[in-house]
C-alpha positions as CSV (number, residue, x, y, z in Angstrom):
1,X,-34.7,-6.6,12.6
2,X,-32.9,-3.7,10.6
3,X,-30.1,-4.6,8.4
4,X,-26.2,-3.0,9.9
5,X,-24.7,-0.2,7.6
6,X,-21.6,-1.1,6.3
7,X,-19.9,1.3,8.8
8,X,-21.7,0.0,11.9
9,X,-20.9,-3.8,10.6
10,X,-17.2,-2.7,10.3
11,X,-17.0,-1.1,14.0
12,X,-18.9,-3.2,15.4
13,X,-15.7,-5.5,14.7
14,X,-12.8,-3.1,16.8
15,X,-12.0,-2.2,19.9
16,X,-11.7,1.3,20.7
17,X,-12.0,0.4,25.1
18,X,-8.5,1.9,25.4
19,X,-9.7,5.4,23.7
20,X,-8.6,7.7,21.0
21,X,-5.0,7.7,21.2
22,X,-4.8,3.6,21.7
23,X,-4.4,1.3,19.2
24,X,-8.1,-0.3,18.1
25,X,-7.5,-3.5,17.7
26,X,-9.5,-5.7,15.1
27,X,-11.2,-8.2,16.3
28,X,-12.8,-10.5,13.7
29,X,-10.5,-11.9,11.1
30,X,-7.4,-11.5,9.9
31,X,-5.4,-12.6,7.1
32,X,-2.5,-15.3,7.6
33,X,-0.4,-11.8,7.6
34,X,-1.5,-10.8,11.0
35,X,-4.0,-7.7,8.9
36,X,-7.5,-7.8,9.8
37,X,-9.9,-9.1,6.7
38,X,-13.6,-7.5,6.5
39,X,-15.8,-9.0,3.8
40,X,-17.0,-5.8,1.4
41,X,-19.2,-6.6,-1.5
42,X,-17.9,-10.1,-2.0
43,X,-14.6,-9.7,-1.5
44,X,-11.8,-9.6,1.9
45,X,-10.8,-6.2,2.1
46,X,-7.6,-5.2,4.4
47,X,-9.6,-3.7,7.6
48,X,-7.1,-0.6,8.5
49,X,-7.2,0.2,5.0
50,X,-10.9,0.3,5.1
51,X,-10.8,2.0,8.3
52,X,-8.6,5.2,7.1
53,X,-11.1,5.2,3.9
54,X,-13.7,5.4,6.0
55,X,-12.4,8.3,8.3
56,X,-10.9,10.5,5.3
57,X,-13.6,9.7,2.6
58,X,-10.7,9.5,0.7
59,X,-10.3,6.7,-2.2
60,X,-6.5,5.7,-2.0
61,X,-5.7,3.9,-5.1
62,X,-2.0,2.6,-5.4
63,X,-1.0,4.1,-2.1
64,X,-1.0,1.6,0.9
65,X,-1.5,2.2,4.5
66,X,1.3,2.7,6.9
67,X,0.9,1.4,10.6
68,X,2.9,4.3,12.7
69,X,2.5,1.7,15.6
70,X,3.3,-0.8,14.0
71,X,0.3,-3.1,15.3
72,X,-0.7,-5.1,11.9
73,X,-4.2,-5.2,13.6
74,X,-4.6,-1.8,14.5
75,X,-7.3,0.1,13.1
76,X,-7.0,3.3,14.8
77,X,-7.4,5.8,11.7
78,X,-4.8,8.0,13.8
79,X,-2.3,5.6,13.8
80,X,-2.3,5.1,10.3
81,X,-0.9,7.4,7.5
82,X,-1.2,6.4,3.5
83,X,2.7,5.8,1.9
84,X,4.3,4.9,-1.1
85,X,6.1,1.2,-1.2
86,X,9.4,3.5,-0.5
87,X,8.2,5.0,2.1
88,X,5.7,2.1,3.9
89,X,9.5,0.0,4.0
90,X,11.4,3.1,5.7
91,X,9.0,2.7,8.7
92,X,10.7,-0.7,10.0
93,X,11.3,-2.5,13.1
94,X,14.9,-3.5,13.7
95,X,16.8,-5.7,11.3
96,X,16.0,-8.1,8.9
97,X,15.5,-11.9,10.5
98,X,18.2,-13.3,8.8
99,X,20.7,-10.5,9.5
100,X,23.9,-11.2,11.3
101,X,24.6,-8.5,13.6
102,X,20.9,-8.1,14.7
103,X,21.2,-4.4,13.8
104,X,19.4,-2.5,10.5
105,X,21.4,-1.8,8.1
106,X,24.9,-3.4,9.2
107,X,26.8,-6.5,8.4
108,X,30.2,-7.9,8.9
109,X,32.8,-6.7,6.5
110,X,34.4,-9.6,4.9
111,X,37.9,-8.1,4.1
112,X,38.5,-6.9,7.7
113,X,37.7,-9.2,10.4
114,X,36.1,-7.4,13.8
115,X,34.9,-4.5,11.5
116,X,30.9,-3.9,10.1
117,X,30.0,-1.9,7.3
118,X,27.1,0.3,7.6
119,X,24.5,0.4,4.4
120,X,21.4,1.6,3.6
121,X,19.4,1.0,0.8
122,X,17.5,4.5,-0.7
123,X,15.4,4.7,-4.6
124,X,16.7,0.9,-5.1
125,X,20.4,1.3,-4.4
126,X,23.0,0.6,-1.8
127,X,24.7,3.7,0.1
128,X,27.2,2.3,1.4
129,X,28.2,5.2,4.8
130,X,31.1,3.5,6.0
131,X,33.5,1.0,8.0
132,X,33.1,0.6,11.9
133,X,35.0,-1.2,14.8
134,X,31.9,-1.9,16.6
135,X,28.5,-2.6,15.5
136,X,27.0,0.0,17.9
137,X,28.9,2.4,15.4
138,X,28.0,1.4,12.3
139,X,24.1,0.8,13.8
140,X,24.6,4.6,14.6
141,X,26.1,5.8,11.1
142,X,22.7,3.7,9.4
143,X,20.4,5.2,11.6
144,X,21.7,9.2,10.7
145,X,22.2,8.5,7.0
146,X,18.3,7.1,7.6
147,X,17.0,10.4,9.1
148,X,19.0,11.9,6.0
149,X,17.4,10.4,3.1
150,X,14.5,9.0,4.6
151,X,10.9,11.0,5.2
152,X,9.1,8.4,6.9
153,X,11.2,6.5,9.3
154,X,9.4,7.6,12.5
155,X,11.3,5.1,14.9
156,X,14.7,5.9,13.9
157,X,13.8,9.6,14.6
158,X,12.8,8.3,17.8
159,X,15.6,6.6,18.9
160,X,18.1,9.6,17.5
161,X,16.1,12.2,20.0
C-alpha cells in the first residue's frame, strides 16, 4: 500500500461530479462555521483556503479567501478569490439577522415615522446617503452608494444589472 500525497488526500475529500464551473463541495469535515477542516501537519486547516493554495502555488499570508458563491463548503478554486477583511465583508448576503427592515444597509428613522434611512458603512465609518418614504428606496440608494465605494460587492452588481 502506497501512502496518499497530501494533494490526492485533500481531493479525494471534494466533489467536483457537477464539473468545472459548479461549486465542489467538501465533503469530510467542517468546522462548527459551516468551512470544511482538512488535517495538515497536525493541525485543521480551512479546506477552500487550502484548495486556492493549492491551485495558485500561492502562500496567502494575512489575506483570507472570499467565497464568490457564497457556499461556506465550496472548494472550487474558481469560485474563490483572496480579499482583505474590507473587502471579504462587502461580498454579503442580504441584511444583518437582527435588522429591522430585512434590507442591507436601511433602518427605520426614528425622528420621522414611515421613513428609513439608508447607510452604509465604508473604511470603518457610517455614510449616511439619505432619507426614504419606502424601504424599496432607501434598499435602492444602499445598494448604488455600494457599487460606488465598494470593489468587491459582486451581488449587489448583480442585482443593479
Amino acid at each position: 500500500m502506497t501512502r496518499q500525497s497530501i494533494e490526492e488526500r485533500f481531493w479525494a475529500k471534494v466533489d467536483t461530479s457537477g464539473g468545472p464551473t459548479a461549486c465542489w463541495p467538501w465533503t469530510a469535515a467542517k468546522f462548527d462555521n459551516g468551512y470544511g477542516a482538512f488535517w495538515l501537519n497536525r493541525t485543521n486547516v480551512r479546506a477552500h483556503r487550502f484548495s486556492w493554495e493549492l491551485a495558485t502555488r500561492q502562500v496567502l499570508g494575512d489575506l483570507l479567501v472570499d467565497h464568490r458563491c457564497h457556499n461556506k463548503a465550496c472548494v472550487n478554486p474558481t469560485h474563490l478569490r483572496p480579499v482583505t477583511n474590507k473587502q471579504n465583508g462587502e461580498n454579503r448576503l442580504g441584511a444583518e439577522a437582527t435588522s429591522v427592515s430585512g434590507v442591507r444597509g436601511v433602518r427605520p428613522n426614528p425622528h420621522r415615522h414611515g421613513t428609513w434611512i439608508a447607510q452604509v458603512w465604508h473604511n470603518g465609518k457610517p455614510i449616511r446617503v439619505g432619507v426614504f418614504d419606502s424601504v424599496e428606496a432607501a434598499g435602492i440608494a444602499a445598494r448604488d452608494k455600494r457599487i460606488e465605494l465598494f470593489t468587491h460587492n459582486d451581488i449587489d452588481r448583480q442585482e443593479a444589472s
